[in-house]
C-alpha positions in Angstrom: -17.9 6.2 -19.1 -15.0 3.6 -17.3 -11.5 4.2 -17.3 -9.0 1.3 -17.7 -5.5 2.3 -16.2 -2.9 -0.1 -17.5 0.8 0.3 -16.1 3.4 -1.8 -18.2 7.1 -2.4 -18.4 8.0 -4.3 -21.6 5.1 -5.9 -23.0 5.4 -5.5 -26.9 3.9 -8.7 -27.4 0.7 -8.7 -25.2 -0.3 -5.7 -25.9 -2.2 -5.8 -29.4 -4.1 -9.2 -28.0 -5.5 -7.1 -24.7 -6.4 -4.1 -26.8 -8.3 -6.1 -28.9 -9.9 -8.2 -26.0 -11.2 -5.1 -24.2 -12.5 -3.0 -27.3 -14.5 -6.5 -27.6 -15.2 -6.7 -23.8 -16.5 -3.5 -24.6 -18.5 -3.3 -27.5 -20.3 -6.5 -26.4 -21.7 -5.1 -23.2 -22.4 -1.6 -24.6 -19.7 0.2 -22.2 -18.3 3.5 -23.1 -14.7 3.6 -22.2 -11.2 4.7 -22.1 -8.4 2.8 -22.3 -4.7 4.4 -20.3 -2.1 3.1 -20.8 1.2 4.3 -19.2 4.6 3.0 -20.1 6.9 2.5 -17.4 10.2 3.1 -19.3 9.9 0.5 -21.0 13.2 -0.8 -23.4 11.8 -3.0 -26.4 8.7 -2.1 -28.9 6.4 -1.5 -26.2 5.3 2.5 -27.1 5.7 2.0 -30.8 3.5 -1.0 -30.2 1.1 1.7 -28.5 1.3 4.8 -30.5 0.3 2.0 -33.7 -2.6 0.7 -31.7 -3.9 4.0 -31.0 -4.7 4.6 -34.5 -7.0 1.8 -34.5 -8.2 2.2 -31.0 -9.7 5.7 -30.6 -10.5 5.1 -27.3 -6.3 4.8 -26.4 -4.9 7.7 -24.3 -1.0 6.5 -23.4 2.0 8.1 -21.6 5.4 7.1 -21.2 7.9 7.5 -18.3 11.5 8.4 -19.5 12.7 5.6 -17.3 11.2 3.3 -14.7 9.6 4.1 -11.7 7.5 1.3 -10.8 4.1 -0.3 -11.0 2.6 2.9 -7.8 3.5 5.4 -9.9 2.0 4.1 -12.9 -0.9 3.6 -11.7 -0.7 6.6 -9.5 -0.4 8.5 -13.6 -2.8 7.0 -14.9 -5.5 8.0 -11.8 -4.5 11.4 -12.2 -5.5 10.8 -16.3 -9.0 8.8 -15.6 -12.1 10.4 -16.1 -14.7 7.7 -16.0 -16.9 7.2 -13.4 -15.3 3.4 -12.6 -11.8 3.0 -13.2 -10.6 -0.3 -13.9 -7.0 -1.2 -13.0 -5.8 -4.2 -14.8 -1.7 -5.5 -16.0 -0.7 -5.8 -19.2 0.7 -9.3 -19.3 -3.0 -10.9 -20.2 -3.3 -13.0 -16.9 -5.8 -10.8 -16.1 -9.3 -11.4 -17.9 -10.9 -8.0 -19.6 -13.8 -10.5 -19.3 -14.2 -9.5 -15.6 -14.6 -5.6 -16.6 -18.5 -5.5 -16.7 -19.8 -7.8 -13.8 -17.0 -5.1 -11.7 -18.7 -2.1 -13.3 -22.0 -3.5 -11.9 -20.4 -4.0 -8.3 -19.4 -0.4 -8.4 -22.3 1.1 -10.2 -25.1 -0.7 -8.3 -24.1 -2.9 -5.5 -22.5 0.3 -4.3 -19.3 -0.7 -3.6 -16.3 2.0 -3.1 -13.9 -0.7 -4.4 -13.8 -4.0 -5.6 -10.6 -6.3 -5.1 -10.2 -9.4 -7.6 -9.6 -12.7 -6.2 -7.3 -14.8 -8.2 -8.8 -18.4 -5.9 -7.8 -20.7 -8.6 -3.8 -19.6 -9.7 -1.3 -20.6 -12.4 1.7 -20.0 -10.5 4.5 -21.8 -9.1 4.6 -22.8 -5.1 7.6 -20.0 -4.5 5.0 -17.7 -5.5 1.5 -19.1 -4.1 2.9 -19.5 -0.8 4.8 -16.6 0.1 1.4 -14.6 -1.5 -0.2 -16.6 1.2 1.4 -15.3 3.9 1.7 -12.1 2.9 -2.2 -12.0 2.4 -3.0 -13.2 5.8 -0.3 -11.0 7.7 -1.9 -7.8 5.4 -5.5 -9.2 6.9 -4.3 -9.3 10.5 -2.6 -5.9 10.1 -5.6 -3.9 8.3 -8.5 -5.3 9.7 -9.7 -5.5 5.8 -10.3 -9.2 5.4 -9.6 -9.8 1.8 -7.9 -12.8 0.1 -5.9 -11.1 -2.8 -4.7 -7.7 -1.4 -2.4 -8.0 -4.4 -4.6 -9.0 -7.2 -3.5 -6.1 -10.2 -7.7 -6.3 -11.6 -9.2 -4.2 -9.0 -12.0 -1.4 -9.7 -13.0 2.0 -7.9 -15.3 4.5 -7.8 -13.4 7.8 -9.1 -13.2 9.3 -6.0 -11.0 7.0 -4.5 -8.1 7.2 -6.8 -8.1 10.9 -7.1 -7.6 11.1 -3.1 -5.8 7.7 -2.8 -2.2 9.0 -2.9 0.8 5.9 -4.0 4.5 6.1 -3.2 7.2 3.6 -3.3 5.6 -0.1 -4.0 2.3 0.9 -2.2 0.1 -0.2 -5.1 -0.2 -3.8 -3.4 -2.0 -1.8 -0.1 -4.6 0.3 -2.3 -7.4 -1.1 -0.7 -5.9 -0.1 2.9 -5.6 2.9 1.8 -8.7 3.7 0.4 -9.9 2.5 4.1 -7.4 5.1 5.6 -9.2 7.7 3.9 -12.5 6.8 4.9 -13.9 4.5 1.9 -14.6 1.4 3.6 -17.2 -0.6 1.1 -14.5 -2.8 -0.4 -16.2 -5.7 -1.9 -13.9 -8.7 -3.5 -14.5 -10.8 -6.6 -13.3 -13.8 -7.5 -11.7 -13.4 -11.2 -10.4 -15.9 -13.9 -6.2 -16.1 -13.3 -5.1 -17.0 -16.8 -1.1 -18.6 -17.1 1.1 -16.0 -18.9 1.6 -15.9 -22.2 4.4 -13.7 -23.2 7.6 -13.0 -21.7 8.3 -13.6 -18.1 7.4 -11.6 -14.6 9.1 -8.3 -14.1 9.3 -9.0 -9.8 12.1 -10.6 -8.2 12.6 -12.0 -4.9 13.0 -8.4 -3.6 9.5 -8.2 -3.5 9.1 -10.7 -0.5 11.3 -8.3 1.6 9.9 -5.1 0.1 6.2 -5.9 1.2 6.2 -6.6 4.1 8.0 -3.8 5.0 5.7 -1.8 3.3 3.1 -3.1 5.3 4.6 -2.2 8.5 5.6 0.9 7.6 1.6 1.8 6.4 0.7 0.3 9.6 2.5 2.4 11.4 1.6 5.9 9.5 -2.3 4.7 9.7 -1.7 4.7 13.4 0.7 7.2 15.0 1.5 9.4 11.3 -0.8 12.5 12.8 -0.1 11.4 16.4 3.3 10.4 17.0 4.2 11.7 20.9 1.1 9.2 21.5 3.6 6.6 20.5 6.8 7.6 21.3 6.3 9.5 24.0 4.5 7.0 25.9 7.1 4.3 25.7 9.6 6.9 26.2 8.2 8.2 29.7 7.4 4.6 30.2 11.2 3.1 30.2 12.5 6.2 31.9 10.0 5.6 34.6 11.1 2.3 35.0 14.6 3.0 34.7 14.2 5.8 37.4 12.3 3.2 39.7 14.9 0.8 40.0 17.7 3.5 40.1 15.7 5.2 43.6 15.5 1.5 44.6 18.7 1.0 44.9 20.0 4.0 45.6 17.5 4.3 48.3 18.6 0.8 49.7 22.2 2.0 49.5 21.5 4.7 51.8 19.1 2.7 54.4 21.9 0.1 54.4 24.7 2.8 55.6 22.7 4.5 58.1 21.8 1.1 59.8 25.6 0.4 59.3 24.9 -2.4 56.8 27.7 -3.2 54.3 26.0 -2.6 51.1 27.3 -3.6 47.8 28.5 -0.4 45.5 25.7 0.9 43.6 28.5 1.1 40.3 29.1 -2.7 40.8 25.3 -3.6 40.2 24.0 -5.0 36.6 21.0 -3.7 37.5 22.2 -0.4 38.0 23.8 -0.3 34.2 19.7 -1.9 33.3 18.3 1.2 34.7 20.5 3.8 33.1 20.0 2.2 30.1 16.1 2.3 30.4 16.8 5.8 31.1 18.5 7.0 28.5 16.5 5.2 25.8 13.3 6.2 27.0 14.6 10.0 27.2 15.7 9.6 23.6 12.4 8.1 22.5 10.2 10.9 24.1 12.7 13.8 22.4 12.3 11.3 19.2 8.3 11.9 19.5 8.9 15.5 20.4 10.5 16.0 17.0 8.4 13.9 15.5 5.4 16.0 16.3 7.1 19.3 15.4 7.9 17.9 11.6 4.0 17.0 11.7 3.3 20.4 12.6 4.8 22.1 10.0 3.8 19.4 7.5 1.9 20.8 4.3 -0.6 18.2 5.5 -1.3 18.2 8.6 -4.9 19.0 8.6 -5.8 17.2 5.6 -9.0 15.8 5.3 -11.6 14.8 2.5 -14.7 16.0 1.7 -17.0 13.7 -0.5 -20.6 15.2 -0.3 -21.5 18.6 0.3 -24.2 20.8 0.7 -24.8 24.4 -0.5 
């Protein structure tokens, strides 16, 4: 059996024309699936929409948020709900193509894949869009090492194990696939999918979403690298400015007190820029090597400090 996890956020009108696409998509190729579909507070028709397709759809299981939380923890419901083998994730607004469903089963299934990314190469949106995506994409390659063209692409499949261990937060469903590698599964394959111009309504992301991303990305960057190690971080630049801040304070100082036992006039040590340089070196680099102190005794008593996943096992 597949899952298909479908977040949405008013979209009344699409909705009977993808339910009817996928019970087709799967009928025709003889897949046994479920179809989740998780309201994210929406505020027009959209559940009654649902709770009347369910009684022609027997395959509908739905859920509703009382308000809206965002497209992470919609999906990150819906994971928790899945019970196929392959879960699907898909949006609602029919720009992505239930057509694509089996040839990603097949990746999963038999090419072995832990997930497969959809690559919308061929898009129907405008250049404020398609360009800033751009960017984003290659900074996201750069960053993860995971060299994908459409980190952001909503029609994605996995293997269940990934999204029972993947954990989302915030806006972190555009980073699932670094993730997944952050957890150890590291087959990510990438398809390239049909992009279909949208047909109802209009997109639920602002502009805010250009700021929010990137900062995202450097903020899973960052936990990837230093969140069970962060003295190794902080302490290391910390001892390193106050090293170099205590250098060039003994320089000086040390000069000042050559120059008055040779009876050299010797310019104040408080009337140096240098002087104020070194302190400053000083202090910051004391206060970054307390900050990774702390740091590491939060991690310690953090309920996951240990965490660690077992797949396979052997009795």
């Amino acid at each position: 059996m597949i899952s298909i996890a479908i977040p949405l956020y008013n979209e009344a009108e699409s909705l009977p024309e993808l339910i009817e696409w996928i019970d087709r998509v799967l009928s025709e190729n003889n897949l046994e699936g479920e179809i989740i579909l998780v309201d994210d507070g929406s505020t027009d028709e959209s559940w009654d929409v649902i709770a009347d397709l369910s009684k022609r759809y027997s395959q509908i299981k739905a859920l509703s948020f009382a308000r809206n939380y965002g497209k992470a923890a919609g999906l990150q419901a819906a994971f928790a709900e899945a019970q196929g083998d392959v879960v699907i994730t898909m949006d609602a607004d029919l720009q992505d193509s239930p057509d694509e469903i089996p040839e990603l089963v097949r990746m999963i299934r038999e090419d072995g894949f832990d997930l497969v990314s959809g690559w919308k190469k061929k898009r129907y949106d405008p250049l404020t869009k398609t360009i800033p995506t751009k960017l984003y994409n290659w900074a996201t390659r750069k960053m993860s090492g995971i060299y994908l063209h459409d980190f952001n692409c909503g029609l994605k499949a996995y293997r269940k194990p990934v999204v029972k261990h993947v954990e989302l937060y915030g806006d972190m469903h555009r980073y699932i696939p670094v993730l997944a590698k952050r957890m150890g599964y590291t087959k990510i394959g990438e398809k390239v999918v049909q992009h279909q111009a949208r047909k109802y309504g209009h997109t639920k992301y602002g502009i805010s979403r250009f700021i929010k991303g990137p900062l995202d990305l450097i903020t899973l960057s960052f936990v990837s690298k230093y969140g069970k190690r962060p003295m190794h971080l902080f302490g290391f630049y910390g001892a390193l400015m106050f090293l170099i801040g205590m250098g060039v304070f003994l320089y000086i100082g040390g000069y000042k007190i050559w120059a008055l036992s040779q009876g050299i006039a010797a310019k104040n040590i408080a009337d140096m820029s240098i002087f104020y340089v070194a302190l400053t070196a000083m202090v910051l680099g004391t206060q970054l090597f307390v900050g990774g102190f702390i740091a590491e005794l939060v991690r310690g008593i953090s309920p996951d400090r240990n965490k660690y996943l077992i797949e396979k096992r052997l009795n």
